[in-house]
C-alpha positions as CSV (number, residue, x, y, z in Angstrom):
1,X,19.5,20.4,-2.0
2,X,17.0,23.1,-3.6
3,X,13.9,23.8,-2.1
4,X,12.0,21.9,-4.7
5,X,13.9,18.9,-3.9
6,X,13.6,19.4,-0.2
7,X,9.8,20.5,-0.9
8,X,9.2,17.1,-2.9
9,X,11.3,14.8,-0.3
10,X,9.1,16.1,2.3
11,X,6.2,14.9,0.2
12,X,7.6,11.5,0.0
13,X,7.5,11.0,3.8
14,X,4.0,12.2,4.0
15,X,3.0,9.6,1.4
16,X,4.8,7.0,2.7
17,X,3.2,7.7,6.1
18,X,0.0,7.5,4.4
19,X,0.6,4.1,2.2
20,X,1.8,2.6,5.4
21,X,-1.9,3.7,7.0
22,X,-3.7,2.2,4.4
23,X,-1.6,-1.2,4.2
24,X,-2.5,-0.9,8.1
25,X,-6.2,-0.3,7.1
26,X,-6.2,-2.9,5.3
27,X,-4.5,-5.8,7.7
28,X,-7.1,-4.7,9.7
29,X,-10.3,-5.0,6.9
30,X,-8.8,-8.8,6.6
31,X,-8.6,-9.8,10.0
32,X,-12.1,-8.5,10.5
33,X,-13.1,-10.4,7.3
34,X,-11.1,-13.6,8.5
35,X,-12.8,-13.4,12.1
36,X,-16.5,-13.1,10.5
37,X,-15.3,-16.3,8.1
38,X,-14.3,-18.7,10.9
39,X,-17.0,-17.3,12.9
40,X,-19.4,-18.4,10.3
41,X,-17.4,-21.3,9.5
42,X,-18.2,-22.8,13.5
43,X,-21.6,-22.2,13.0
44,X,-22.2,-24.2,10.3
45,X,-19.9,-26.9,12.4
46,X,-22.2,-26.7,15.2
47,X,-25.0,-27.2,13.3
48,X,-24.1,-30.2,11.1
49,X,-23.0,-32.0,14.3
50,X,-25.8,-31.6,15.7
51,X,-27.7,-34.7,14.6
52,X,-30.4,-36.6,15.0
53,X,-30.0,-39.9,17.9
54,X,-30.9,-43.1,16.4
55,X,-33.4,-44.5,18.5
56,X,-35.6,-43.4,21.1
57,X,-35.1,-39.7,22.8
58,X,-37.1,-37.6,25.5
59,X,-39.1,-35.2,24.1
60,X,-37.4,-32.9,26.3
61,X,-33.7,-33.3,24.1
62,X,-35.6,-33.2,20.7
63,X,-37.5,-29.9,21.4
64,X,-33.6,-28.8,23.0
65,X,-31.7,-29.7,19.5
66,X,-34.5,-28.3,17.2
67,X,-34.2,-25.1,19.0
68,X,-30.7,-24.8,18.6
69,X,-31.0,-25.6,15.5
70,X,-33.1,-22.9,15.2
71,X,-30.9,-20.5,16.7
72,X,-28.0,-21.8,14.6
73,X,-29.5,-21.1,11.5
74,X,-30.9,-17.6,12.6
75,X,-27.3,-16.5,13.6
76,X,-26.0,-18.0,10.5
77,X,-28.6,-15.8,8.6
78,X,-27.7,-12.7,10.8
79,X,-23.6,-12.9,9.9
80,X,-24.3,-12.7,6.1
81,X,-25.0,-8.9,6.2
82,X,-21.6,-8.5,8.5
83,X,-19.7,-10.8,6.0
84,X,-20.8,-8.5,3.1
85,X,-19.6,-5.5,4.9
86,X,-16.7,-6.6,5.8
87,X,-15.3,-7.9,2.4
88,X,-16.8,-4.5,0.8
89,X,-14.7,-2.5,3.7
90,X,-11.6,-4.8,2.7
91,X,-12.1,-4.5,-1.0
92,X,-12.3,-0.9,-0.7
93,X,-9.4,-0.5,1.9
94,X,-7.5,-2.7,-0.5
95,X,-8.4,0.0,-3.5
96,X,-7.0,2.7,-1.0
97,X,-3.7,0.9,-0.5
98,X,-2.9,0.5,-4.0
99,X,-3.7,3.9,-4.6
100,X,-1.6,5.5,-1.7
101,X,1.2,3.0,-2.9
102,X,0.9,4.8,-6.7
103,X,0.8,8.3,-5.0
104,X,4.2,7.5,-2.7
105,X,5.7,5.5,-6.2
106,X,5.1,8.8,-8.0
107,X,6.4,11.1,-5.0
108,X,9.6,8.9,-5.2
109,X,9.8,9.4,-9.1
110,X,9.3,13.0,-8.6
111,X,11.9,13.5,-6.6
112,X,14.5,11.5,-7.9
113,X,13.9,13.4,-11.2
114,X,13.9,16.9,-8.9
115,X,17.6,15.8,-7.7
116,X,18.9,14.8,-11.2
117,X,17.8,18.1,-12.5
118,X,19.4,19.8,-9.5
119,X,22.7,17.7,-9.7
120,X,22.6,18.6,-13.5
121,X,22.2,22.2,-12.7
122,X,25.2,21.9,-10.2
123,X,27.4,20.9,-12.5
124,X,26.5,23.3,-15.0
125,X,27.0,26.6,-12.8
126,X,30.5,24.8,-11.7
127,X,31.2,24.4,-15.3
128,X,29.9,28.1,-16.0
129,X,32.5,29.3,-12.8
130,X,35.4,27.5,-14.4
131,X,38.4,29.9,-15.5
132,X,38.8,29.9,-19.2
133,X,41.8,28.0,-20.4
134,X,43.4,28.7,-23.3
135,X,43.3,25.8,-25.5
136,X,46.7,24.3,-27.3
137,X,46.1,24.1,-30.5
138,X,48.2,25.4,-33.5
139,X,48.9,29.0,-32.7
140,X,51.4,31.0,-35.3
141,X,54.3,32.1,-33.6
142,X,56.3,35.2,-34.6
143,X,60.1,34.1,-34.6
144,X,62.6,36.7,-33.5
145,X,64.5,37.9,-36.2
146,X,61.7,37.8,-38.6
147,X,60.4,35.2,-40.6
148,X,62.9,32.5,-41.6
């Protein structure tokens, strides 16, 4: 192995280290993304079951579910900034993994073109270090006696 092509394996490693860092990055953007989704997704559960009783109800349990209410839809409001965050960190972690997984695609290119050229070489210096051999061919040979 030459040192370009140990020079360029050692490349791959480093980019395949970092692809698998980003792909981690990522996993991680989308469970943060799916948490704040559910999250919100509860919320607005909660809210629409909170309804109304038919009928009479204590002041008491009215002034109780309108400010829950309240405090549903202010948390509701509050999660829409996070939620925006979160799929711009996923979208952009997902731009990083694609990108690391281009650089480790071309490393692997690289390389493999690095070893064909240094097999190639290989073969040509053991051609090159090959004894000469005469080649049979048609030769004139000199008869003893003279020429017939």
């Amino acid at each position: 192995m030459t040192a370009r092509t140990a020079r360029r394996k050692r490349i791959i490693r480093v980019r395949t280290v970092e692809h698998q860092m980003a792909e981690a990055n990522l996993a991680r953007a989308n469970g943060e993304l799916a948490s704040l989704v559910e999250l919100a997704k509860r919320l607005e559960t909660l809210r629409v079951d909170l309804a109304m009783a038919k009928g009479a109800v204590a002041g008491g349990a009215l002034n109780t579910i309108g400010e829950l209410a309240m405090r549903l839809d202010i948390a509701q409001e509050n999660l829409t900034a996070p939620l925006a965050g979160a799929s711009a960190r996923r979208d952009q972690a997902g731009v990083l993994a694609q990108s690391a997984m281009a650089k480790e695609e071309s490393a692997v290119r690289l390389y493999e073109r690095s070893r064909k050229s240094a097999e190639a070489e290989a073969e040509r210096r053991r051609d090159a270090n090959r004894p000469h051999r005469a080649r049979g061919g048609m030769r004139l040979r000199l008869i003893e006696g003279g020429a017939a």
